[in-house]
VMD Tcl script that draws the C-alpha trace (Angstrom):
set ca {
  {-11.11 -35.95 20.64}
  {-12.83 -34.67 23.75}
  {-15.67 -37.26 23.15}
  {-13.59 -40.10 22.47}
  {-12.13 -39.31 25.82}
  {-15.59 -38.60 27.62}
  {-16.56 -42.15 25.71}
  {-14.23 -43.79 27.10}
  {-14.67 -42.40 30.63}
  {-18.11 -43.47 30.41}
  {-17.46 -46.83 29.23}
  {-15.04 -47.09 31.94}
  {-17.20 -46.33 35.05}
  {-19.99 -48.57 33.71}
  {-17.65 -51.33 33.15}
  {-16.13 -50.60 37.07}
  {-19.62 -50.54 38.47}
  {-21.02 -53.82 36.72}
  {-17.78 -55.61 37.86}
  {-18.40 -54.60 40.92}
  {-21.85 -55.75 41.26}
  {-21.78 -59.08 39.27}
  {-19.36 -61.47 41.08}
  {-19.47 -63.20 37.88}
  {-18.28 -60.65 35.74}
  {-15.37 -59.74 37.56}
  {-12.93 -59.69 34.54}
  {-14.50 -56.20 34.28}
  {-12.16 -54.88 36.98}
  {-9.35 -55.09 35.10}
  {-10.50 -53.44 32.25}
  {-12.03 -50.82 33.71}
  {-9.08 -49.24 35.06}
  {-7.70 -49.75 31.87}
  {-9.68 -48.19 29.73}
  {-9.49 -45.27 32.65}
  {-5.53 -45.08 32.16}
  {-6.00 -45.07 28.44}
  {-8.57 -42.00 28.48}
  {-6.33 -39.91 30.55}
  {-3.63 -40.73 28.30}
  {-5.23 -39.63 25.44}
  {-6.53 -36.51 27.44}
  {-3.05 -35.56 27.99}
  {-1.92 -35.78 24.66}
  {-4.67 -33.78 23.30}
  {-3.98 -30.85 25.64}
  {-0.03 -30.58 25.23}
  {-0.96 -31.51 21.23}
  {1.37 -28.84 19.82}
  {3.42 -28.11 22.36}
  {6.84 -29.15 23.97}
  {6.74 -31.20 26.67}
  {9.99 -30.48 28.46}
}
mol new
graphics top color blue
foreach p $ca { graphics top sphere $p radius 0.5 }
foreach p [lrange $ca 0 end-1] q [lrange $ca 1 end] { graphics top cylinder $p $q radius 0.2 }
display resetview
């Protein structure tokens, strides 16, 4: 789980950067921060995995 979260990190900050550079591909910043929420998400639920969240 920790790589599918480190994956998606990655995939996340590349995305960011080329949408930053390439005025063209500009769609990428809005996935980027997407795929960022989604990756903390999942980080989350893998730590508290098991336990109650009160």
């Amino acid at each position: 789980m920790k790589t599918m979260v480190l994956a998606v990190v990655g995939v996340a900050v590349v995305l960011l950067l080329i949408g930053l550079t390439v005025e063209r591909l500009g769609f990428l910043l809005g996935v980027a921060p997407i795929l960022l929420v989604v990756a903390v998400a999942l980080l989350i639920l893998n730590r508290t995995r098991g336990h109650r969240i009160p």
